[in-house]
Structures are given as C-alpha cells and as structure tokens.
KEKE-3310 file (N, C-alpha, C; in steps of 0.2 Angstrom, whole numbers, plus 5000, padded with zeros to 4 digits):
npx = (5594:5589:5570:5565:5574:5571:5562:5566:5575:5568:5570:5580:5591:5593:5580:5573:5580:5571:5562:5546:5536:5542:5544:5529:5523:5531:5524:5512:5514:5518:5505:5496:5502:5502:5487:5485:5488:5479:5470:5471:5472:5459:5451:5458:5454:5439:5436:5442:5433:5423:5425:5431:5429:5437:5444:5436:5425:5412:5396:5387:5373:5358:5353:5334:5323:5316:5301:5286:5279:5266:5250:5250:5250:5256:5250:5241:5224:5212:5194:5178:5165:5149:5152:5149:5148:5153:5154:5159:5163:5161:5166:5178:5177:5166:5159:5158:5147:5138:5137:5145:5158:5168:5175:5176:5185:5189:5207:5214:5207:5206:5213:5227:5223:5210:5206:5214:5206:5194:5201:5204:5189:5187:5186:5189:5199:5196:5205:5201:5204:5205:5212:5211:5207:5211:5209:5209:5210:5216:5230:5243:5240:5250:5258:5256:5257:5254:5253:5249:5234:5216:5200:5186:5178:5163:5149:5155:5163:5177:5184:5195:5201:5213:5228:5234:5244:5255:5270:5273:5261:5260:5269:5265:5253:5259:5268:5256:5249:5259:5256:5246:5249:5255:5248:5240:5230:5219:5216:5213:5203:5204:5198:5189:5195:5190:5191:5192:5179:5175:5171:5188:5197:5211:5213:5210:5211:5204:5216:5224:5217:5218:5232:5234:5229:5233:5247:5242:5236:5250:5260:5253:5249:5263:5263:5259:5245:5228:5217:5205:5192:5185:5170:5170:5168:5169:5182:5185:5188:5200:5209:5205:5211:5220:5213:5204:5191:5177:5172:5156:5146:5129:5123:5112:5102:5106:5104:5117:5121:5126:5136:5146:5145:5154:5164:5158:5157:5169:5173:5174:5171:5159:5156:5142:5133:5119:5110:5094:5089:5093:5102:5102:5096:5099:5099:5095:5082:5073:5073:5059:5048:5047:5058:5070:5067:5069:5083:5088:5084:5089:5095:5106:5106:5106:5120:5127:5136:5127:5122:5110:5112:5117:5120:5130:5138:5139:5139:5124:5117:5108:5105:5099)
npy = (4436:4449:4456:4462:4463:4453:4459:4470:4464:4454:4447:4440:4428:4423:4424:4414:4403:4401:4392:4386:4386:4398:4406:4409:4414:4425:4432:4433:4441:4452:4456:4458:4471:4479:4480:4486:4498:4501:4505:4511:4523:4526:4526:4539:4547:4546:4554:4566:4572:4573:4583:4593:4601:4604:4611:4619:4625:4615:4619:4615:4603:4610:4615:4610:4620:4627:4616:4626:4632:4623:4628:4638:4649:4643:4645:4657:4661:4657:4661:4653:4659:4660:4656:4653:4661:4668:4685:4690:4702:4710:4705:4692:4678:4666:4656:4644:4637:4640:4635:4640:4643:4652:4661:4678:4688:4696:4703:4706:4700:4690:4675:4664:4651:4650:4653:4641:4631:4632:4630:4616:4613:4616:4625:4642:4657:4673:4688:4702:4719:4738:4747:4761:4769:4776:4768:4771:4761:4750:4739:4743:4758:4767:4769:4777:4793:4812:4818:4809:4808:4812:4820:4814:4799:4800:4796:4786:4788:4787:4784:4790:4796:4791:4794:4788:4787:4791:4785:4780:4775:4762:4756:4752:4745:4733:4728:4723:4715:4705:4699:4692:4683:4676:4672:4664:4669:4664:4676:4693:4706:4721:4737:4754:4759:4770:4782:4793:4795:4802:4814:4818:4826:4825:4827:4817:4804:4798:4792:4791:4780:4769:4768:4765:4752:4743:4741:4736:4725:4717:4718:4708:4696:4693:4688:4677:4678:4679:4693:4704:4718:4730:4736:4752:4756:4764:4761:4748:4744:4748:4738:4725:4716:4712:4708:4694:4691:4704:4714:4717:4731:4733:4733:4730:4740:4752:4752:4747:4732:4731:4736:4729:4718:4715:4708:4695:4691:4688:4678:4679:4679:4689:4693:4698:4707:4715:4726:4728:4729:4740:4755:4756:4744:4728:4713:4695:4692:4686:4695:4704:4695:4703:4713:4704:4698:4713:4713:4703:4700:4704:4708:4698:4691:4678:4674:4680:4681:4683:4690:4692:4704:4710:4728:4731:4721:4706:4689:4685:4680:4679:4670:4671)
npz = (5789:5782:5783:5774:5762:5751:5746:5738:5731:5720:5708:5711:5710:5724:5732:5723:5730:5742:5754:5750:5758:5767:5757:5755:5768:5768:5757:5761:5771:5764:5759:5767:5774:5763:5760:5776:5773:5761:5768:5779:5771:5765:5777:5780:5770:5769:5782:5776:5768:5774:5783:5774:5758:5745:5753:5758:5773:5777:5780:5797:5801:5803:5818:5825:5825:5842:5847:5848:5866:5875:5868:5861:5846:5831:5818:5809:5811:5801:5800:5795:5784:5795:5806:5822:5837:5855:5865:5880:5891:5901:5913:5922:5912:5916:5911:5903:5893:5882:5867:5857:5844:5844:5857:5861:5873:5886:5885:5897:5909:5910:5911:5910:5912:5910:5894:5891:5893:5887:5875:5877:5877:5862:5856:5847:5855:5855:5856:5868:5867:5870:5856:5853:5862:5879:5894:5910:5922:5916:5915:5910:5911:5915:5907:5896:5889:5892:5881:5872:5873:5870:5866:5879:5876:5869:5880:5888:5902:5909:5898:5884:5869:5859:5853:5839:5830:5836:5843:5854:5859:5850:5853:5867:5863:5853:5863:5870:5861:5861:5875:5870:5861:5872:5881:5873:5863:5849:5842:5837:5846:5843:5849:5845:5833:5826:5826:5820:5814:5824:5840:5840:5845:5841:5828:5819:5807:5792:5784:5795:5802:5792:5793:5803:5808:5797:5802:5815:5810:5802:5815:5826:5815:5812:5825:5827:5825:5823:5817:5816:5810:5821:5818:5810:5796:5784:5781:5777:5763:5761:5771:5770:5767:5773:5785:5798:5800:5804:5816:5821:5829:5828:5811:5806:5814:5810:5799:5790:5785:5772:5771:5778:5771:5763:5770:5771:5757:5752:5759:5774:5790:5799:5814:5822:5833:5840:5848:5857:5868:5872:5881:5893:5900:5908:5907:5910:5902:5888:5873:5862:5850:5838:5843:5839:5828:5821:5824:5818:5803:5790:5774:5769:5781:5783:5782:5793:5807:5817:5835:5851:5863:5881:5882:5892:5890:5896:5900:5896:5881:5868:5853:5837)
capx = (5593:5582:5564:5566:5578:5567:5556:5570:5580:5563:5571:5586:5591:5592:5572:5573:5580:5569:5558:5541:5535:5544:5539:5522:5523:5534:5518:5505:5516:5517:5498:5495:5503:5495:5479:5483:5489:5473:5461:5470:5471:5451:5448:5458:5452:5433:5437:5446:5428:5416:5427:5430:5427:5441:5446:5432:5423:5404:5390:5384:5366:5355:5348:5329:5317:5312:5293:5282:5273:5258:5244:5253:5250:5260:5249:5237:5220:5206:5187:5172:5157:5144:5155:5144:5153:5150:5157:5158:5168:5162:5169:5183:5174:5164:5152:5160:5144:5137:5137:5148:5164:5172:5171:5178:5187:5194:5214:5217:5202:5208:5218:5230:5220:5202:5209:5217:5199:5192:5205:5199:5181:5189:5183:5195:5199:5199:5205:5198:5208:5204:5219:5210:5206:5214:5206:5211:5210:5223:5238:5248:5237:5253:5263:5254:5258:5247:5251:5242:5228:5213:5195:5183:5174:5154:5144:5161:5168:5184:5189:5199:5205:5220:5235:5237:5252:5261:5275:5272:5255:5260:5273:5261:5250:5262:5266:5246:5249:5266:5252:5239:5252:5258:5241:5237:5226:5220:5216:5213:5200:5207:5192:5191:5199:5188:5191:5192:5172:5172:5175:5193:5200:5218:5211:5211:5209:5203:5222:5227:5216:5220:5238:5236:5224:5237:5249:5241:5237:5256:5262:5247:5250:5268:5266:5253:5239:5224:5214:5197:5190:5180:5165:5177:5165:5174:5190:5185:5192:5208:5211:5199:5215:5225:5208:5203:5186:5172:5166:5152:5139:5122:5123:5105:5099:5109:5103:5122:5126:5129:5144:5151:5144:5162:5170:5156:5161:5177:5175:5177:5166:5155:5155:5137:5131:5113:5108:5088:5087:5095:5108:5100:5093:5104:5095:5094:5076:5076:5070:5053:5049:5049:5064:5071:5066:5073:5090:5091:5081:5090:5095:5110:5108:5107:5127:5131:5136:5120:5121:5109:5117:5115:5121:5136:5141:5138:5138:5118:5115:5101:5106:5094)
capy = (4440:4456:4454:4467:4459:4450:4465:4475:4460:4451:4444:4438:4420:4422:4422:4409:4399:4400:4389:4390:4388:4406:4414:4410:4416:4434:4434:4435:4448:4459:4457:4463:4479:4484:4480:4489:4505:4504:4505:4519:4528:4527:4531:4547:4552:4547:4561:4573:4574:4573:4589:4598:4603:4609:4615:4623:4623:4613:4620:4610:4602:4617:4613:4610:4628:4621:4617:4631:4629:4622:4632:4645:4647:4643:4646:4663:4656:4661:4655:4651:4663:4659:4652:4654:4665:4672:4690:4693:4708:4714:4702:4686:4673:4661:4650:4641:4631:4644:4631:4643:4640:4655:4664:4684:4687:4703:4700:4707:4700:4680:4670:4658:4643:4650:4652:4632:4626:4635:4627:4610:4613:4613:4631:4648:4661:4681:4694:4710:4726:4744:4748:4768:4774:4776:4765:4772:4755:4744:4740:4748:4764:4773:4770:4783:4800:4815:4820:4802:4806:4814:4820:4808:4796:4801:4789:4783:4794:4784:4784:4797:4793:4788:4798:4782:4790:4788:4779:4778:4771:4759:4753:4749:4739:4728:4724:4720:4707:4702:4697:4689:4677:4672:4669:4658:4667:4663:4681:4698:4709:4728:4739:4761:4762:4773:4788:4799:4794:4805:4821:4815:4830:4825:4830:4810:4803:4790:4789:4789:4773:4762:4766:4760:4744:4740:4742:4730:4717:4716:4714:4702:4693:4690:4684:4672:4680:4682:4700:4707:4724:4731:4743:4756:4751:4767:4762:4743:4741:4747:4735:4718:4712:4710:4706:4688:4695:4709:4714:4722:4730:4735:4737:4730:4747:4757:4748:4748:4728:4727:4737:4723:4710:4712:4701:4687:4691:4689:4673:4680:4680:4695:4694:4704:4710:4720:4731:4729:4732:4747:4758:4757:4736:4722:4708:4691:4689:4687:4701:4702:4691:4709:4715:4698:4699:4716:4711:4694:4698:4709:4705:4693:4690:4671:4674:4683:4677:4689:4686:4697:4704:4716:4734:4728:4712:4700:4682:4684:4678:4677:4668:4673)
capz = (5783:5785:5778:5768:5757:5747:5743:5735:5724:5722:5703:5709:5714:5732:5729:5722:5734:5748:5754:5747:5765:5767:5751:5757:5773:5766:5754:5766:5777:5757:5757:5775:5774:5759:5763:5780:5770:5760:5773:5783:5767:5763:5782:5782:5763:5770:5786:5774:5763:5779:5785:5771:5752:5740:5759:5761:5780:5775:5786:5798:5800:5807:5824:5822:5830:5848:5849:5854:5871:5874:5868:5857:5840:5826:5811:5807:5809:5797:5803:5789:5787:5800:5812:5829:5843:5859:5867:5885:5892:5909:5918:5918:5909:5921:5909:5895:5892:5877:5863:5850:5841:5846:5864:5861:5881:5888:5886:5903:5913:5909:5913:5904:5912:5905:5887:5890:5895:5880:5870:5878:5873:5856:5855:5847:5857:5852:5866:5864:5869:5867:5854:5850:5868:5886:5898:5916:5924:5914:5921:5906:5910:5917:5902:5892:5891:5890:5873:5867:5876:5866:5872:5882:5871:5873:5885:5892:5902:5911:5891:5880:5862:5859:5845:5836:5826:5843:5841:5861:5860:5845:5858:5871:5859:5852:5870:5872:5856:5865:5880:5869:5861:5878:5885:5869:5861:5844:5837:5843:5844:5845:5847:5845:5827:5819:5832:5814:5814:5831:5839:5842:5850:5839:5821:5817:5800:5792:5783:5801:5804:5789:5794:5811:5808:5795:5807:5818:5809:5805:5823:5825:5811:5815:5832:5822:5830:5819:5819:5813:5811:5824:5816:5807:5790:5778:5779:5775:5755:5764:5776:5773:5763:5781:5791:5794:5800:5804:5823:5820:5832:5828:5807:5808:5820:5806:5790:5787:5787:5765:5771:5782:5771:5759:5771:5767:5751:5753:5762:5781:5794:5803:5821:5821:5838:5839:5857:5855:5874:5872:5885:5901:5904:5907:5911:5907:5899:5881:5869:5862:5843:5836:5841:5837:5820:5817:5824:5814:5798:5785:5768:5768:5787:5785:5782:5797:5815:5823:5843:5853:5868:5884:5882:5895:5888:5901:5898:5892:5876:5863:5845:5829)
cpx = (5588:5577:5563:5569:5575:5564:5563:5571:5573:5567:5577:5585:5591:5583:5570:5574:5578:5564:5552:5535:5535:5542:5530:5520:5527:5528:5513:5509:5514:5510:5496:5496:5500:5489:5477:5485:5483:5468:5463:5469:5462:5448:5449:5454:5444:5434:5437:5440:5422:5419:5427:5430:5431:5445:5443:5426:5414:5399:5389:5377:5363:5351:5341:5327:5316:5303:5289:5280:5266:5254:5246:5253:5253:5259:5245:5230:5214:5200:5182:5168:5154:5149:5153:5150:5149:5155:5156:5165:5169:5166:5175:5177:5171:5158:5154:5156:5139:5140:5139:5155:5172:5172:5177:5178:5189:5201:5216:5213:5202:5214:5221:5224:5214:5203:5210:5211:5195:5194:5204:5194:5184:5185:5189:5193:5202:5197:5205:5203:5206:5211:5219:5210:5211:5208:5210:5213:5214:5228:5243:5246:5244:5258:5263:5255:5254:5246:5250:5236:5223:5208:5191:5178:5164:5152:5150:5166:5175:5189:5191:5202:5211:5224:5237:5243:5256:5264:5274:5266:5256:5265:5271:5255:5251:5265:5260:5247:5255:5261:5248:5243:5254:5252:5240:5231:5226:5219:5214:5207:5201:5201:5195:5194:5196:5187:5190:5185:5170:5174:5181:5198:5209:5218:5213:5208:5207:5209:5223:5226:5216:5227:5239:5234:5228:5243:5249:5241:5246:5258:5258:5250:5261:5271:5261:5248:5233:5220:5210:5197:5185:5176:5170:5175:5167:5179:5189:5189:5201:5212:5208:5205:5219:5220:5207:5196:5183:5168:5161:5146:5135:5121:5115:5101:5101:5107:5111:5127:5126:5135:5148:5150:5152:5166:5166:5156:5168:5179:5177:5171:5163:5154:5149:5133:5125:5112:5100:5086:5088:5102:5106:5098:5097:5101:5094:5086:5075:5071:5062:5054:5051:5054:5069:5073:5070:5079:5091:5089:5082:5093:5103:5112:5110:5118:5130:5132:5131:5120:5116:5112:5112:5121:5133:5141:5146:5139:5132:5120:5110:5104:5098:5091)
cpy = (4445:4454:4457:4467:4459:4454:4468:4468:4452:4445:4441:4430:4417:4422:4415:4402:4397:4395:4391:4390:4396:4408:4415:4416:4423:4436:4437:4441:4455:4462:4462:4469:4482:4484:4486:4496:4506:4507:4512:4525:4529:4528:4537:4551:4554:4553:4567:4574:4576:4581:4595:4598:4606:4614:4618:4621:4621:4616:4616:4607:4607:4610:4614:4616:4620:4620:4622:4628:4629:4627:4637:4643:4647:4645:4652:4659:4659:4656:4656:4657:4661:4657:4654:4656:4669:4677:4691:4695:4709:4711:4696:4681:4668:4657:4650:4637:4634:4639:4633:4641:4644:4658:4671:4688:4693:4700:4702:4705:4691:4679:4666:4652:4643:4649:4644:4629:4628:4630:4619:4606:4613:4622:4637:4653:4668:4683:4699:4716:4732:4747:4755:4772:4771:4774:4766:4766:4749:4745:4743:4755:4770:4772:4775:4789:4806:4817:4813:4804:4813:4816:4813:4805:4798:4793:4787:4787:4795:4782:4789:4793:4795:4792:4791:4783:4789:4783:4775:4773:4764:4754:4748:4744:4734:4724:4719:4712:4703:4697:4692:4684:4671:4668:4663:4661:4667:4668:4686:4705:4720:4733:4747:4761:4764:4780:4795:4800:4801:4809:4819:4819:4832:4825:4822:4811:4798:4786:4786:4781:4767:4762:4761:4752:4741:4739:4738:4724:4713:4713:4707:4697:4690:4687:4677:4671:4681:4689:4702:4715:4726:4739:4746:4756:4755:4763:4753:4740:4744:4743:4728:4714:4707:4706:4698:4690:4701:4706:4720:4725:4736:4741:4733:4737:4751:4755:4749:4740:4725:4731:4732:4717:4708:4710:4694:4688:4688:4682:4673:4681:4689:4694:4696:4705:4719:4720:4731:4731:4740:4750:4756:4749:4733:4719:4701:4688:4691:4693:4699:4699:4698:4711:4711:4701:4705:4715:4705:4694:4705:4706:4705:4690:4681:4669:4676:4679:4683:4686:4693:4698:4708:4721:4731:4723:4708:4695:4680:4685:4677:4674:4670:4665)
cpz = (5784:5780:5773:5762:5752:5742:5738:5728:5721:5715:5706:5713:5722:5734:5728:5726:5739:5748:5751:5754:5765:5763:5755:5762:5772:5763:5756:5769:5772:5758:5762:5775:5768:5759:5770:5777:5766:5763:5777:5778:5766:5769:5784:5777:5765:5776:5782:5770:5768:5781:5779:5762:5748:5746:5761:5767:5775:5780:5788:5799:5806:5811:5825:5828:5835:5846:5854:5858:5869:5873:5864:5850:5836:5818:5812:5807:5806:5798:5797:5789:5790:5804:5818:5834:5849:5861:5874:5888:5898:5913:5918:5918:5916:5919:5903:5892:5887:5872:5855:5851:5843:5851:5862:5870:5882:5889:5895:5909:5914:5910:5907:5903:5908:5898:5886:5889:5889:5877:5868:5877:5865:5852:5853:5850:5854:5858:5862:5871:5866:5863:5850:5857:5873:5891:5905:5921:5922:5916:5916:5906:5911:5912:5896:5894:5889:5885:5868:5867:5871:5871:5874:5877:5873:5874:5888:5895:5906:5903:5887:5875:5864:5851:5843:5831:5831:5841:5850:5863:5854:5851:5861:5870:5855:5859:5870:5868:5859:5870:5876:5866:5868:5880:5882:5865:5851:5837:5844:5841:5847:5843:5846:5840:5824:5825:5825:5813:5822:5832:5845:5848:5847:5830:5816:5810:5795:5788:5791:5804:5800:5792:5799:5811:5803:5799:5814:5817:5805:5811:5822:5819:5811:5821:5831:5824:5821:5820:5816:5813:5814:5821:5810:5798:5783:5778:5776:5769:5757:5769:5777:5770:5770:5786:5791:5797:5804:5811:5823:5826:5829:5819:5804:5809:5813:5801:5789:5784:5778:5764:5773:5779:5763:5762:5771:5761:5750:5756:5770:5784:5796:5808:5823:5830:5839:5848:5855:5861:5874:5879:5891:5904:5900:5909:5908:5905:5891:5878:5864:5852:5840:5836:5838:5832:5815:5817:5818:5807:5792:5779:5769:5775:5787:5785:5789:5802:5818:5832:5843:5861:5873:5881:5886:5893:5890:5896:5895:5887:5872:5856:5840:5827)
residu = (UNK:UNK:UNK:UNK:UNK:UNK:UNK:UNK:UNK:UNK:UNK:UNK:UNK:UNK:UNK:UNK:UNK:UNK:UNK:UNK:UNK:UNK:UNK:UNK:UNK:UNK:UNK:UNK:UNK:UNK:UNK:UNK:UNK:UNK:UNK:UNK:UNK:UNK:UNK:UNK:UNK:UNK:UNK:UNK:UNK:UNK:UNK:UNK:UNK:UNK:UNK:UNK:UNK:UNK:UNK:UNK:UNK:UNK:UNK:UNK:UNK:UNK:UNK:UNK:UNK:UNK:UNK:UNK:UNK:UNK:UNK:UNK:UNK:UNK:UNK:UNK:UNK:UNK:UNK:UNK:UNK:UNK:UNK:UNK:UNK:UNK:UNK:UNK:UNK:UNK:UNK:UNK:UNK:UNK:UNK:UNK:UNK:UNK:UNK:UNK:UNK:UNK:UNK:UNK:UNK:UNK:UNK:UNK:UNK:UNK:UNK:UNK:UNK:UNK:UNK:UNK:UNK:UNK:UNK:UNK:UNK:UNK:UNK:UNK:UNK:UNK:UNK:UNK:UNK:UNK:UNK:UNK:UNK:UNK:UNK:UNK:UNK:UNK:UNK:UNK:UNK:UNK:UNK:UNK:UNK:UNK:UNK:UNK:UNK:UNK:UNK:UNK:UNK:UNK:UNK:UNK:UNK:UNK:UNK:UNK:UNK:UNK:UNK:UNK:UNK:UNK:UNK:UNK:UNK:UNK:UNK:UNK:UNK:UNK:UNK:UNK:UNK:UNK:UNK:UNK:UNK:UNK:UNK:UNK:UNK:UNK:UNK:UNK:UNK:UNK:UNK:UNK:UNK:UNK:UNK:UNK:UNK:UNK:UNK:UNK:UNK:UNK:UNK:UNK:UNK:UNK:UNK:UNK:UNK:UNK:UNK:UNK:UNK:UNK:UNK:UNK:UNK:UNK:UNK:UNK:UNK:UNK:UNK:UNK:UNK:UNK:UNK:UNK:UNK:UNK:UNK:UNK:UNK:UNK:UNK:UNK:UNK:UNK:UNK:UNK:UNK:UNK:UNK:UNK:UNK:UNK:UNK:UNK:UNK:UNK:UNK:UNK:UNK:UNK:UNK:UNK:UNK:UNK:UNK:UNK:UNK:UNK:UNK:UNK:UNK:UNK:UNK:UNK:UNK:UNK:UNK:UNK:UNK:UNK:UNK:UNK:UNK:UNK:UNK:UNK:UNK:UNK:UNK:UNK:UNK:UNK:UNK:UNK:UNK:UNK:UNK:UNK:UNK:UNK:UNK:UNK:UNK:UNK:UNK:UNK:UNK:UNK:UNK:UNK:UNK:UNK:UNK:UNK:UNK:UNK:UNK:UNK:UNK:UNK:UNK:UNK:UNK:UNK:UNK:UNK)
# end
C-alpha cells in the first residue's frame, strides 16, 4: 500500500486498522516532513529579509576610512597662549635640544625624519614658507610666471612679491600645503602677506590679503593643517576667526604688540620674535639686560611667546 494512502483517507477504516506500531512510525515520518518544511521555510524567508526590503536593494556596511600614516594629522590643532617655541630658518634644523613646545622649520630645508624626531620629543611642528614673494631658490621656483612676479622686496633682493590673486600662484601654494601635510607637519607658517603694506609694484591691497589669508587657511585647514598670521597686524579683525595663531616680529621695536594681543584675547597664541642686535650681527652672545628688557617688557608681554633671535634666524636663542 503507498504511504501516502493513509495521509489522504486519514478517517476511514483502513486507518483504523493498522497496527499501532505503524501509525506510530507513519506519525513520526508526518512530523519530519513538517518540521523539515518549517525549517527550509524560516531559512529562505531569513535570506529573503537579509537581501532585501519590500524588494528593495539594502546598502551594505560602509568600509571603515583606512588609517592615516604615521605622523599625519587628523585633527586642526590649536596651541594655548604662552606656549614656548623656537624658529630656525637658515638652515635644516640641527639641534632639537631648545627646551620649547613648538620648533617653527623651513618646509623645504627638512626632512620627513627631523619633523618625526620632533614628533618624538613630544614637540609641534609649524613649516614656514614664503606664500607672498618669489624665492629664486626653491624647487617650485620655475613654476611661476612672470606675470606673478612683483618688484624686489627691500633688503632682500633674491625676493619679488608675489600677484596673490594668481590663480597660478594660488596653485603653487596649495601644492606647498600638499607637501606640509605629507611631511607631517602640524601647522603652517606662510610668510609675505601683507605685500599691500609695501611698494608692491602689483597695486596690492589689503582686500587682496584677507582674500588670500583666508584663502589659505581654507586649504590648510582641510588638509588638517593648522595656520597662523604672520605680522599683516591691519587686516587682523578679518582673519583671526580662521587663524589659530599670531607670528609676530618685533611689535616691541614698533610699540605695536596691543594690535597682536587680540589673539591673546581671543585665546590664541603670539609667536613674538624681537631683532635687538639688529641687521648686521649674528652671533651667539646674548644681548645686553637693556635690550632684554625693552624686548620682553611691554604692557601684556607676560602673555606673549617673546624669543630673542639673530637678524638670520639661526638656532641662537634668548627666552625673556
């Protein structure tokens, strides 16, 4: 008799008569198949919900951003008022043992590894670049064209301002931040943006330099570079909102430093750099108490970062 008999005339007598051994053993087989029909059903319906939604395709889980490299920054970083810092330019850095928080580098004159060792020291790095004149000597020199170029900056006469409206020159300084990200560094010190302050030779303005300085701190700020104002002390209420601080030299010499002191207002450092030697001597001997005093000792000075430097800005140092 086919097993399937049973299932069809379940009421009738022929049922009845079977062993109950048999019923048993037909009962258990009914049970099995329904149970294995359950289970397929609740694994396909569990698929058809993992795949789809009223039929519609589900995103699937975003691939987490890789990890930047080593040394590269992720956040904007903003430094305290007074925070101690040293600035050496002439040369590639060769004495990290200046006992400040921040070491201010020439971008082009370092290396990845000196930044890394800095980094080590537990020390922030800002790379400075000239991001107003034409410096003959850097390796992007031949990228500029001669309708960037302005007259010779006085006292410096391998320099010519820069057409900062250039889309050409605007180019070649988000390159520069392109570099200063790579290297690792933690901000950026772009000097020459108050060319409107000079005889320009390109009828500069001081619109022309909030444009650019905001401008820069943009880029900067999206490659998660930090960026300061170098001198530039007009155009400050339009541009201290972008800055995270003030590289100032010598508003001491000028009586001018309760212009720079609205980024210690503000809650932002001042860089402060005073020349008491003057243009001509470089030397490592420190300067006399007098001059000292008039560098270091003006009304809010206890707030600023005051270094005294040479004219060149070597690795000598004086603190206040």
């Amino acid at each position: 008799m086919p097993l399937e008999k049973p299932f069809l005339h379940a009421g009738t007598a022929g049922w009845r008569t079977w062993s109950t051994r048999k019923k048993i053993l037909v009962v258990s087989l009914v049970l099995l198949l329904i149970l294995a029909i359950a289970i397929g059903l609740g694994v396909g319906l569990g698929v058809g919900l993992n795949n789809n939604n009223n039929g519609e395709e589900q995103p699937s889980t975003p691939t987490p951003s890789p990890t930047p490299p080593s040394g590269i920054n992720t956040t904007t970083w903003q430094p305290k008022v007074r925070t101690t810092w040293q600035i050496e330019l002439l040369y590639p850095l060769n004495d990290t043992s200046v006992d400040a928080e921040v070491y201010d580098i020439d971008l082009f004159n370092n290396t990845v590894s000196t930044i890394q060792q800095l980094h080590a020291l537990k020390r922030r790095v800002i790379c400075y670049f000239s991001a107003g004149s034409y410096e003959d000597w850097r390796p992007d020199a031949d990228q500029f064209k001669s309708s960037d170029l302005g007259k010779t900056l006085q006292g410096w006469s391998d320099e010519k301002w820069l057409d900062i409206r250039s889309s050409n020159v605007r180019r070649i300084m988000t390159a520069r931040l392109d570099l200063a990200r790579e290297k690792g560094c933690d901000g950026v010190d772009p000097d020459n943006v108050d060319g409107y302050d000079n005889d320009n030779g390109l009828h500069l303005t001081q619109d022309d330099s909030i444009d650019y300085v905001n401008f820069l701190a943009d880029e900067a700020h999206a490659r998660n570079l930090s960026i300061g104002l170098k001198n530039a002390g007009d155009i400050i209420p339009s541009v201290i909102g972008k800055m995270q601080w003030s590289v100032n030299e010598q508003c001491a010499q000028y009586q001018e430093c309760d212009t720079y002191a609205a980024f210690i207002d503000a809650g932002k450092p001042v860089f402060h750099i005073e020349y008491p030697k003057g243009d001509d001597t470089n030397n490592d001997l420190p300067v006399s108490t007098g001059e000292k005093i008039k560098a270091c000792s003006f009304e809010g000075a206890a707030n600023f970062s005051t270094i005294i430097k040479n004219i060149d800005l070597d690795n000598w140092i004086q603190t206040c």
